[in-house]
C-alpha positions as CSV (number, residue, x, y, z in Angstrom):
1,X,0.0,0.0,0.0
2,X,1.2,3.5,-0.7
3,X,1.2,6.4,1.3
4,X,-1.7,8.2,-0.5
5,X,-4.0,5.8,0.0
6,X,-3.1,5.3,3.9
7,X,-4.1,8.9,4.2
8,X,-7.3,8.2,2.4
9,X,-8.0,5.1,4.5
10,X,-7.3,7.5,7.7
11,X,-9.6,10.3,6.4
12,X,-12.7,7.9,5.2
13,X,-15.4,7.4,7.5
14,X,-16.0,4.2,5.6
15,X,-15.0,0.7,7.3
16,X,-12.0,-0.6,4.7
17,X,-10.7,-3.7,5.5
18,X,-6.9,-3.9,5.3
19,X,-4.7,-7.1,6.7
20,X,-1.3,-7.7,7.4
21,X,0.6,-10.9,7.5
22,X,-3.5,-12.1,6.5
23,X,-4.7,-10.8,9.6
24,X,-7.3,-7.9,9.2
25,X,-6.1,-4.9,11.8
26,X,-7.0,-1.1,11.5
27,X,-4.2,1.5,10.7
28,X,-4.3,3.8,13.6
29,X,-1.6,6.4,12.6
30,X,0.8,7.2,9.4
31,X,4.1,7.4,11.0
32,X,6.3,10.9,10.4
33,X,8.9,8.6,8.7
34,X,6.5,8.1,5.8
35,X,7.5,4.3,5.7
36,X,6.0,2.8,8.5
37,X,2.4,2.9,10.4
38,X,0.8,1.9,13.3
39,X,-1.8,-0.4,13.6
40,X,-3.8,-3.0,16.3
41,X,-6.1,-5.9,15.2
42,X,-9.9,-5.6,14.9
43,X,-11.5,-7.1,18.0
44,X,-10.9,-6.8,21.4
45,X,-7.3,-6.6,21.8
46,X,-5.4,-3.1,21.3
47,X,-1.8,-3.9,21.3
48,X,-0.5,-1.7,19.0
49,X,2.3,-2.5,16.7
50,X,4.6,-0.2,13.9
51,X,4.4,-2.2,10.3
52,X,5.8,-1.0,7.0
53,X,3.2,0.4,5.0
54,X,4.1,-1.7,2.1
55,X,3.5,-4.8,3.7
56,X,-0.4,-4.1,4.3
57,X,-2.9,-5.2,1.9
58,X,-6.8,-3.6,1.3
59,X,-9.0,-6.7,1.3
């Protein structure tokens, strides 16, 4: 995934799905080093983790 469409992921009120490593999270934040972002996994936990954007995939 790209940087543009993180932001328009970010800024959409709609629910999009996005996974990574084939787990569906949400993307919480862009990170200020442009590469990276942070993200937990849909349900009840909220560990939060920092993944490279390109390894997350819209569903």
């Amino acid at each position: 995934m790209d940087i543009k469409r993180i932001k328009q992921i970010l800024s959409s009120s709609a629910d999009i799905e996005v996974h990574y490593n084939g787990a569906s999270v949400w993307i919480d934040q862009l990170n200020e080093d442009g590469q990276t972002a942070t993200v937990h996994l849909r349900g009840p936990l909220k560990e939060r983790t920092t993944v490279e954007i390109s390894e997350l995939k819209e569903v």
